[in-house]
N, C-alpha and C positions, 0 to 999 in steps of 0.2 A: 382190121386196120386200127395203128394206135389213135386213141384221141385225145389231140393235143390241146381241144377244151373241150369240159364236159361241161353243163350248167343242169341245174337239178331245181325243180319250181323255187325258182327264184323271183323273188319278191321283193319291192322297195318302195318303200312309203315318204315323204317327204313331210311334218307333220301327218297330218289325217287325210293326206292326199295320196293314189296309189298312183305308182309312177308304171312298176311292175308289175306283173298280174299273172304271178307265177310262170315264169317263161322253162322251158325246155329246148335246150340246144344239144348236140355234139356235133364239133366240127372237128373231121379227120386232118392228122399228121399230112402235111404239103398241099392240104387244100388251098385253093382262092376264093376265101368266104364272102360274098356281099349281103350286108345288112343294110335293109335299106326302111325307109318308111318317113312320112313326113315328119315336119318339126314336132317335136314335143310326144313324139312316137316311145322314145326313150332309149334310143341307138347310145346314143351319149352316157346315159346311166349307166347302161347294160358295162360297155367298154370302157368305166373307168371302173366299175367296180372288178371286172375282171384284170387290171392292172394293178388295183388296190389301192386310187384314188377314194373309193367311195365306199361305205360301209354296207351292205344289204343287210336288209329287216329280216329277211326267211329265204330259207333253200341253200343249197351248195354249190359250188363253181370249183371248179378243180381245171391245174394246168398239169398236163402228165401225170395226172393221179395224185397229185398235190393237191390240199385244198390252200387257197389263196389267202385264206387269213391264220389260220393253224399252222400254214407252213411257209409262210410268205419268207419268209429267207433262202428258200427253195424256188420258190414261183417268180419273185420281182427279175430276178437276171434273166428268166427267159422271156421274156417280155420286152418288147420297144413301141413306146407308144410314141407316133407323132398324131399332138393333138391337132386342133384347129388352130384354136390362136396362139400366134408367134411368141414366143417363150424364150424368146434368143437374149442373153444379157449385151447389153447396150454399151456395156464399157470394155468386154473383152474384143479381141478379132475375134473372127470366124474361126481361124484355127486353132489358138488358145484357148477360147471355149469349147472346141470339141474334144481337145486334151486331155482339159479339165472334165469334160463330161466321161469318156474313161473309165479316170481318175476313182471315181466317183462308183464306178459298179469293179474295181479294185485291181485295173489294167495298172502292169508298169509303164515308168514313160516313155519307155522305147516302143515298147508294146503298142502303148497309144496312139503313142504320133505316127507310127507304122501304119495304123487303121485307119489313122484321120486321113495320113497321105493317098490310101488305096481309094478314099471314099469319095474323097474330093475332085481326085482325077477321074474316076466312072461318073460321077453324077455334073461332072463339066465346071468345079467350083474353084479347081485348085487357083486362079489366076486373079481369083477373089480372096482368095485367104488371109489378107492381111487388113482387109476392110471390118471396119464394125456394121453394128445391126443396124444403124440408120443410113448408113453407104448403101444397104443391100437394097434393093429391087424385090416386089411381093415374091415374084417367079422363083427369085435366087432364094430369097429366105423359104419360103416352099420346098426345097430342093436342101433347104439346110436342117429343116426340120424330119426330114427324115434320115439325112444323115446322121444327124443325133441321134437318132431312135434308132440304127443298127451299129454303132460306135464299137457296144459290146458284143457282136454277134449275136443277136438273141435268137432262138428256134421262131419264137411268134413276131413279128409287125403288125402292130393294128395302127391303120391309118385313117383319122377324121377327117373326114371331106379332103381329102388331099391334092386337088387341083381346084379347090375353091378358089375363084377370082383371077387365076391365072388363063395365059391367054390359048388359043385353041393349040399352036404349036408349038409351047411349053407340057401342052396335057400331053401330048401325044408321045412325045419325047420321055415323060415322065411312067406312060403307060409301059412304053420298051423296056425302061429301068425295072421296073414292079413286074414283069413277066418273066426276065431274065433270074430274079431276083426268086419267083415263086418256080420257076422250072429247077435253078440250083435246090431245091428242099426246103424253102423256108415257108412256112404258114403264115397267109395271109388274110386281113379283116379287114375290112373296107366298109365305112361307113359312104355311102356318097346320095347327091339329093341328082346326080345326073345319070338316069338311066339307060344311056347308051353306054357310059360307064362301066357300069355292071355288065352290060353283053360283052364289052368288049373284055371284059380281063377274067371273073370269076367263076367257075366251074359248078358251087352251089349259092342259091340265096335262100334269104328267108326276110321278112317283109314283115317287119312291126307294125301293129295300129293302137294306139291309145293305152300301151303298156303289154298288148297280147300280141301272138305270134297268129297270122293269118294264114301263112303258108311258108313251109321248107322243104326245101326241096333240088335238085340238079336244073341247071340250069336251062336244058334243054326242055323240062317237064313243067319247070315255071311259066318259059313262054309259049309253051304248047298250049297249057289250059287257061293261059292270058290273050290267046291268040297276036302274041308279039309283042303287044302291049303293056308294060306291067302297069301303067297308068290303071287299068281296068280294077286291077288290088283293088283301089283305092275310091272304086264309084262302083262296082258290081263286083263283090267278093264271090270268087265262084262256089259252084251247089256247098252245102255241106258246111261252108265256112266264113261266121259269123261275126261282124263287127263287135269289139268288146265292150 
């Protein structure tokens, strides 16, 4: 099976502080990947440097056998990241800025507004699109931020927390979009701090702690040896595998 990321001990230091701790991943082509682990675990690190937000100290990160910083005009287009925080410009509407966002990864304007139209209407937005970012509601901008992040088709979506703060039958709604979305073939990364989350959509996880990877694994093998639980990760790492 292709893998549509490879990461190879990867390492990331912030001054003299180690964020990464040499991690190793591969996450296969059309997977539903959940990354999970508590704050300051380094979820966040990890997925911007694989978007090429962030610079890593040591190791390799490859998207389709690209690496990300040697070949990053290669890598960046298959990439959509919607982060956490709202990134929405303030002054455009909603559909001018997704235009523009496009624009931006080197859609024509027909092209664009073609995508913006198709996106708007699946993710329930279109009847909003002439509102700006302070018009919107967290749910809506939630729902706009990852419209942004597939504008360009990208092979990968990696989504930060992406039902943070919205409301339970906004997640649910958003879960359908994101399954529908990972059955058509697109690769998906989930960062999220709600682990019913993770059962309900992703196929494999892997479970950061303090820059190391405590387990990866298929989903069903994670909560076998968690006994259901993945809370357990995180207060009895099972046999074998050690707090870093």
């Amino acid at each position: 099976m292709t893998a549509a990321i490879e990461i190879s001990g990867l390492v990331k230091n912030f001054n003299s502080t180690p964020v990464l701790k040499g991690i190793d991943l591969i996450i296969p082509e059309g997977t539903f990947f959940g990354l999970l682990g508590p704050n300051g675990a380094g979820k966040s690190t990890t997925i911007n440097i694989i978007a090429g937000l962030t610079l890593k100290s040591h190791g390799t990160v490859k998207i389709f056998g690209h690496d990300v910083e040697k070949e990053y005009k290669l890598t960046r287009p298959l990439i959509g990241l919607a982060q956490q925080e709202f990134n929405l410009d303030r002054y455009l509407t909603l559909f001018d800025l997704l235009v523009y966002q496009g624009g931006l990864f080197g859609l024509r304007l027909k092209e664009s507004k073609r995508h913006v139209e198709e996106l708007l209407l699946r993710f329930g937005l279109w009847e909003h699109r002439m509102k700006k970012h302070q018009r919107l509601s967290g749910g809506l901008k939630r729902r706009a931020m990852i419209v942004k992040a597939l504008i360009h088709q990208p092979k990968i979506l990696i989504l930060d927390e992406p039902t943070a703060g919205v409301d339970v039958e906004l997640r649910l709604a958003l879960w359908e979009y994101l399954k529908t979305l990972n059955k058509e073939g697109r690769t998906i990364v989930l960062t999220t701090h709600y682990l019913e989350e993770a059962k309900a959509l992703c196929n494999e996880i892997a479970i950061l702690h303090e820059g190391s990877i405590l387990i990866h694994d298929t989903k069903e093998k994670v909560l076998e040896n968690s006994q259901g639980d993945l809370h357990n990760y995180f207060i009895h790492p099972p046999e074998g595998v050690a707090h870093a």
